[in-house]
N, C-alpha and C positions, 0 to 999 in steps of 0.2 A: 581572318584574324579574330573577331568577334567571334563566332563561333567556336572557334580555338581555346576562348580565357572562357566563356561560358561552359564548355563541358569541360573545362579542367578544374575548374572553382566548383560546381558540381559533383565532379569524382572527387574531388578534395573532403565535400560534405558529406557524402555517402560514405566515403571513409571514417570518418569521426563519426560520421553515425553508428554504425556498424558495429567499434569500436567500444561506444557507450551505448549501445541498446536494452542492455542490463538495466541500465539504470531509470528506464520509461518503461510507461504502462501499455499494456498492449493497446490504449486508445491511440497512443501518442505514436507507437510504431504504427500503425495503420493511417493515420494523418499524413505521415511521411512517406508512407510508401505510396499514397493514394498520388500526395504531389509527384513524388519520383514518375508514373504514369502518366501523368497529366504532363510531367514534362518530357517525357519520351515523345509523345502522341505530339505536342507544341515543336521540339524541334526538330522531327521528321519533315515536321509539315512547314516551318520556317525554311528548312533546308532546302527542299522542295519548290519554292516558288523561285529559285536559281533556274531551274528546269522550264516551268509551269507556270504561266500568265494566272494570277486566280485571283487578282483585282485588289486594289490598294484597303479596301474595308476588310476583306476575311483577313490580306497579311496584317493588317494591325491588330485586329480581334485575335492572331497566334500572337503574338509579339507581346499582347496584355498578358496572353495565359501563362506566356513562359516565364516573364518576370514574375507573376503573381504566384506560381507554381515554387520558382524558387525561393521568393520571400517566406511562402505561408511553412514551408518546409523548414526554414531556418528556424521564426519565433515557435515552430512546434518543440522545437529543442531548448529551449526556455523556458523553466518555470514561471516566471515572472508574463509572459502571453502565450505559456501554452494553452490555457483555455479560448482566447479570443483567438487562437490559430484555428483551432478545430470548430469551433464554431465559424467563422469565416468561409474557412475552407465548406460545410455542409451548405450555407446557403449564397457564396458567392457561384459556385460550380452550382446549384442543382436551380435556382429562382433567379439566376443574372445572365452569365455567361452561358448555358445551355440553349435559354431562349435567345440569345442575340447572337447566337450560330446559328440557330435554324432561321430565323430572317434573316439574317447576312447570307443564308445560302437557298433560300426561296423556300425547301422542300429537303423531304426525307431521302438519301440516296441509303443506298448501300451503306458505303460507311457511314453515314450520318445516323443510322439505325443501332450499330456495331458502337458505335463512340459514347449514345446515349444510352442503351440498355448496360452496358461496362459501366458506365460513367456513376448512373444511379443506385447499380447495385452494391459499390465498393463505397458509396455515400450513404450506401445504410447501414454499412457495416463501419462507417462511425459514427454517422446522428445516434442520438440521444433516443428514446422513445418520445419527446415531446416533437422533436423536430424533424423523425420520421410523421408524425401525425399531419405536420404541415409542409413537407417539402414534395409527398407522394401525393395527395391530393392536389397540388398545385399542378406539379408537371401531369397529369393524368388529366386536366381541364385546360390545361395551355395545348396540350399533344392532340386532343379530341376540339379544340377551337380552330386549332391552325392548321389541324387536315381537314378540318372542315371550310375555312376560311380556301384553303390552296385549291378546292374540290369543286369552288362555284364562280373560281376565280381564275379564268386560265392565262390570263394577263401575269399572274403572280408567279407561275409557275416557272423556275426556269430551266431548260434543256440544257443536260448535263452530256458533252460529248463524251464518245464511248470508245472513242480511236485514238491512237498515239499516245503523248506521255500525260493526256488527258485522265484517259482511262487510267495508263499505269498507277497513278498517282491514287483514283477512288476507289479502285478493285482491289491493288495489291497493297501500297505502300501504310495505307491509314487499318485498312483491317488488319494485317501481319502485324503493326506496332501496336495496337490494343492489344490483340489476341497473347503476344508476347507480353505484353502489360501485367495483363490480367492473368498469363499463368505464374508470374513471378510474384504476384500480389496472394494468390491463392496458396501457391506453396509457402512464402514466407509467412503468409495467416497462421496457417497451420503449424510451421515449424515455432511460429513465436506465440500460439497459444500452448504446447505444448512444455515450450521452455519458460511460461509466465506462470502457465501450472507448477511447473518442478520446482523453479526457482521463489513460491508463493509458498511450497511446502517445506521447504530448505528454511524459508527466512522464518517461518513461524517456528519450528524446529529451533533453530537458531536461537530468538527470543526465547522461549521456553529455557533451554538450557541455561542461558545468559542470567534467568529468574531464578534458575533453579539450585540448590546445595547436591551436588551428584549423589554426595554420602547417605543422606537423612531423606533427600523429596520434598523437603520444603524447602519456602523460601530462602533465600540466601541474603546477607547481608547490603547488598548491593541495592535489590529490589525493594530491603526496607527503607531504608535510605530515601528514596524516592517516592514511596507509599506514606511513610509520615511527614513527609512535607505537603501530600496532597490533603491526607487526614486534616493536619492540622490546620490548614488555609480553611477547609469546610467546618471545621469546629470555630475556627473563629470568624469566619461570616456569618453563621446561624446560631452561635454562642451554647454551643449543645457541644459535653464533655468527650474525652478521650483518654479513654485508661490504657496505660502503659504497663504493660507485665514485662519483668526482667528475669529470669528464673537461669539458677546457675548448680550442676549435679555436685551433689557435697564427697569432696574428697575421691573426684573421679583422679587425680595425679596417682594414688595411692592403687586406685583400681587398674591403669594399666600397667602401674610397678607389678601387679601380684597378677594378673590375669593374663597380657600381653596387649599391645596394642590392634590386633587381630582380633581380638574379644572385647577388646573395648569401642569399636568402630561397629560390632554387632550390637551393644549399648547402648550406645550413641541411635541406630536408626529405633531398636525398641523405644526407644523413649520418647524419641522424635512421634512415632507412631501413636503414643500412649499420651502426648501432649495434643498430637491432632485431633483427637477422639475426645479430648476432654472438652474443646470449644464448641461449642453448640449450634452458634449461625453462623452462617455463609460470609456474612460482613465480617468477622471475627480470622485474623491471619495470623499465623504462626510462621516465623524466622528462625534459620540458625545467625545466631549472631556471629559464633567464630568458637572455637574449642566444644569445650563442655555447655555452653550459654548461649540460650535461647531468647526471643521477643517472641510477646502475645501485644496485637493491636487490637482492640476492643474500642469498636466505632462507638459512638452516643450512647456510654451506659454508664452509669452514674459507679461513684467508686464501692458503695455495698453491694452492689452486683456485679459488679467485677472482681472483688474477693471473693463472692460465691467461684468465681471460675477459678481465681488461684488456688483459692482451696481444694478444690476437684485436682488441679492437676498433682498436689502434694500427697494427697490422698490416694487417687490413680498409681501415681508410679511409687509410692512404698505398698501400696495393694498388689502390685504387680511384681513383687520378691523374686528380684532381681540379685542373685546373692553379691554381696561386695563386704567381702571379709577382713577388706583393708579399710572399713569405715569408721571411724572411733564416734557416729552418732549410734546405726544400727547394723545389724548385719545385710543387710538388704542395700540396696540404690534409692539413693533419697535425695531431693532438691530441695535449696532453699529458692524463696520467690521474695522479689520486692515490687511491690504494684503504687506508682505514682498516677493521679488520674486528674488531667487539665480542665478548669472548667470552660474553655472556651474565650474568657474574658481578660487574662493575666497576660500580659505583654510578654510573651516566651517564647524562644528557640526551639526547634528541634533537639538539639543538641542539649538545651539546658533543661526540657522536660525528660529524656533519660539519660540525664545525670541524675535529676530526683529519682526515679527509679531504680536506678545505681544506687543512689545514695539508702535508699526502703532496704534492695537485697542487703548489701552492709550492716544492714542493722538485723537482718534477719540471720546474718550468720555468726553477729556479735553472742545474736540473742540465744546462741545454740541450733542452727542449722535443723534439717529438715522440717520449716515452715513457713509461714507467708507471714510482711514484714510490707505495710502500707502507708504510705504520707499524704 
C-alpha cells in the first residue's frame, strides 16, 4: 500500500514535470532527474528487503534516501528553494549520505562501486565549479582513508554472501537500476541540452523581435517605453541630463497620397537608416515612435549637444534628396525635430518629459517645418 501512493505521487510529479520542463534551466532538469535515480536505486532497494534480510540500519539509511530524493525533487521545482534544492542535493548525496552507506555496509562491493562512481559523476554535472572543488576532494580522501581503514582492519570487513537472493540483490538488482538510471539521465542530458540550446535561441530571437520595428530595424515604441524609464531613474539618481529628440517627416500624408504607400514604407526605412547614422554613440538610441515619428534618446548630454545631433539629422535627410513633391516646405523629404533635454533634478514623468518634446516638435512645425525646435 505505501509503496502503491509513493510511486503514484511520483509518477504524478514526473508528469508535471515533464509537462513544465520548458520552463527550468537545464541545472534544475538535472537536479531532478538526478533525484528521479536516486530514487529508482532507494525503491528498488526498499523493495527489496521484502525479499532480503539486509538489517534495520541500511533499511532506514534507503528509507532517508527515498523521502529525501523526493522532497529535494519537489522544492527543485520552485523558484522560491530551487537553489537551496540543488545545493542540498550536491552535498547531502556526495559528503553525507555516500559516506554513511559505505560504513553502514563495511566495504566496497560490486554495486557499492557502480552506485558511487554513478552517483558522483551526475553530481558533477550539477555542482557549481566551487562545489566540485570541494565535494571531489572530499570523497577522493574519505574513499582512499576507508580502503585504507578496511585494509588493516579485517574485523571491519564484512562478508557479503554470494548465493541466493543475497547475491541477486548485489549482482543484478542494484547495478541494472543504476545502469538504467544513468542511461535515462545521459540521454535526457542530452536531449535537454539540445532543447535548452534551441529554445535559448528562439527566446532571444523572440526578444529581439519584441524590441524590434519589422518595418525600419529600430527600435519600436514598446522598447522605448521601457528604456526611458530606465534613462530617467539613472538621470535622476546621478542628476546628469537626458535629452529627448522627437522628430516627425513633414508632410509625409501628402507623400503616400502622391507616391503610394509601397514607396512610402521604402521612406520610411531610408530615413530610419539616415537617422541611425546620424547618432554617433552607442548610448544614443533611436525609436519608431509610430507612423511617420521617431525618438532619439541621448543619455548624459547637455541640451547644445544634443541640438548639434538634431541638427545632423535635419540636415542628413534633406541632404539625402529624397524627392517628395507633395511637400509644400521643399521638394525633397524633410523633418521637423523638437528636442526637450531633463536636467536630472525636475520632479518629472516619462510621460511629461516627452510631451515637452512634443510640445519643441509643435513649435518647430509652427515655426515652418524642416528644422529643430528646442525647450
Amino acid at each position: 500500500m505505501v509503496f502503491g501512493i509513493l510511486s503514484e505521487v511520483y509518477r504524478i510529479k514526473i508528469i508535471e514535470y515533464f509537462r513544465a520542463r520548458n520552463k527550468h534551466s537545464l541545472n534544475v532538469n538535472l537536479v531532478v532527474l538526478l533525484n528521479l535515480v536516486i530514487f529508482v536505486e532507494a525503491f528498488l532497494t526498499v523493495i527489496s528487503t521484502i525479499f532480503v534480510q539486509i538489517g534495520a540500519a541500511r533499511t532506514c539509511y534507503w528509507w532517508v534516501v527515498l523521502i529525501l530524493s523526493v522532497s529535494l525533487a519537489e522544492l527543485a521545482l520552485h523558484d522560491a528553494w530551487r537553489k537551496l534544492a540543488s545545493s542540498v542535493t550536491v552535498y547531502a548525496y556526495s559528503v553525507l549520505l555516500l559516506p554513511i552507506w559505505a560504513l553502514i555496509h563495511g566495504n566496497f562491493a560490486l554495486s557499492g562501486v557502480v552506485y558511487l562512481v554513478t552517483l558522483l559523476l551526475v553530481l558533477n554535472m550539477v555542482a557549481t565549479k566551487i562545489q566540485r572543488w570541494i565535494i571531489n576532494p572530499f570523497m577522493f580522501f574519505f574513499m582512499v582513508g576507508f580502503l585504507s581503514y578496511e585494509y588493516y582492519n579485517d574485523n571491519f570487513i564484512a562478508v557479503i554472501p554470494i548465493d541466493g537472493e543475497m547475491a541477486l540483490y548485489y549482482i543484478v538488482i542494484i547495478p541494472i537500476a543504476m545502469m538504467i538510471g544513468m542511461a535515462i539521465v545521459v540521454a535526457l542530458t542530452d536531449t535537454y541540452k539540445k532543447e535548452h540550446a534551441l529554445l535559448e535561441e528562439k527566446n532571444k530571437e523572440l526578444q529581439r523581435m519584441m524590441r524590434i520595428d519589422m518595418l525600419t530595424g529600430l527600435y519600436n515604441k514598446q522598447f522605448l517605453n521601457e528604456q526611458i524609464k530606465i534613462y530617467m531613474a539613472i538621470s535622476k539618481r546621478n542628476e546628469i541630463p537626458l535629452s529627448v529628440i522627437v522628430i516627425d517627416i513633414d508632410y509625409f500624408k501628402n507623400y503616400n497620397d502622391m507616391y503610394g504607400h509601397i514607396q512610402g514604407d521604402r521612406c520610411l526605412v531610408r530615413v530610419a537608416e539616415i537617422m541611425n547614422d546620424s547618432v554617433l554613440r552607442d548610448s544614443d538610441s533611436v525609436f519608431r515612435f509610430g507612423g511617420e515619428e521617431f525618438v532619439v534618446l541621448l543619455h548624459n548630454i547637455e541640451q547644445s549637444a544634443a541640438k548639434v545631433v538634431g541638427q545632423r539629422i535635419v540636415d542628413n535627410i534633406r541632404a539625402a534628396n529624397i524627392k517628395n513633391e507633395g511637400s509644400e516646405v521643399e521638394s525633397v523629404v524633410t523633418v521637423s525635430v523638437g528636442l526637450y533635454t531633463f536636467d536630472g533634478k525636475k520632479d518629472m514623468t516619462t510621460n511629461s518629459v516627452i510631451r515637452m518634446a512634443d510640445e519643441a516638435l509643435y513649435q518647430a512645425k509652427n515655426g515652418g517645418r524642416n528644422r529643430l525646435c528646442a525647450l
